[in-house]
N, C-alpha and C positions, 0 to 999 in steps of 0.2 A: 727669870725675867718675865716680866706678865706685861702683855700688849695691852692697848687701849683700843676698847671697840665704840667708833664712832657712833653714835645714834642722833637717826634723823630726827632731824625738830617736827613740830606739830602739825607747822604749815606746809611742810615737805610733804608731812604722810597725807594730808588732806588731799592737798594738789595730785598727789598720784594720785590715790581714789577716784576723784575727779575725771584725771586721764581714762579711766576706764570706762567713760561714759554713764557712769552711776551718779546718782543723785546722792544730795544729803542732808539732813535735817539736823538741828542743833542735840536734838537727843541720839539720833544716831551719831555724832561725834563725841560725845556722852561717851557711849558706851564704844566705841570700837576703838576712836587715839585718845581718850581722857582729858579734851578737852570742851572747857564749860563755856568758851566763849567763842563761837564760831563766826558770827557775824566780824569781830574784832581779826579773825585767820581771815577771813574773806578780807573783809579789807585791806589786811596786809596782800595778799593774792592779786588785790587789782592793782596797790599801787605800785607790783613790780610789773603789772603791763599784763595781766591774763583777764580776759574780757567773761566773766560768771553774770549767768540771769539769774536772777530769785522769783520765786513765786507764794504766796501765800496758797498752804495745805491745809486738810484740817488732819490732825491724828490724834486719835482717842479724844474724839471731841473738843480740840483744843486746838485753833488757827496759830500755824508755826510758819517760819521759810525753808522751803529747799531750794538749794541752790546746784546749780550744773555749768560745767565747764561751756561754752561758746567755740572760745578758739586763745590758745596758748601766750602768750606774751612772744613778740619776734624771738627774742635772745635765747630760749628755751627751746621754741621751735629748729632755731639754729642749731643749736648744741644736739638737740632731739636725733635729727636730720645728717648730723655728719660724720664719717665712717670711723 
């Protein structure tokens, strides 16, 4: 009998990331979850209620955004928070 192992979606692995206080650049999600469209995870991120600043960086000579967590969406915070 062979189990099935869940794996967490894109936006899942970003958000954690995120949690740890790290910042993120569309090439670094490139390369660390395989995702090509960050801005597109962010946006899904805010409209479940998690408040991310972006900034314009430049890396290797090329103006990108990185984006950092703020503060968590209530519901998550919730769930975060209880025993």
């Amino acid at each position: 009998m062979q189990h099935e192992v869940k794996q967490e979606s894109q936006t899942q692995r970003i958000l954690n990331h995120l949690i740890t206080g790290q910042t993120l650049t569309p090439l670094e999600a490139l390369k660390n979850f395989g995702c090509f469209r960050l801005g597109a995870r962010i946006w899904d991120l805010k409209a479940d209620g998690h408040k991310i600043d972006s900034k314009n960086v430049v890396v290797n000579g090329k103006h990108v955004a990185e984006y950092r967590l703020i503060e968590l969406s209530k519901r998550v915070a919730k769930a975060v928070n209880e025993p």
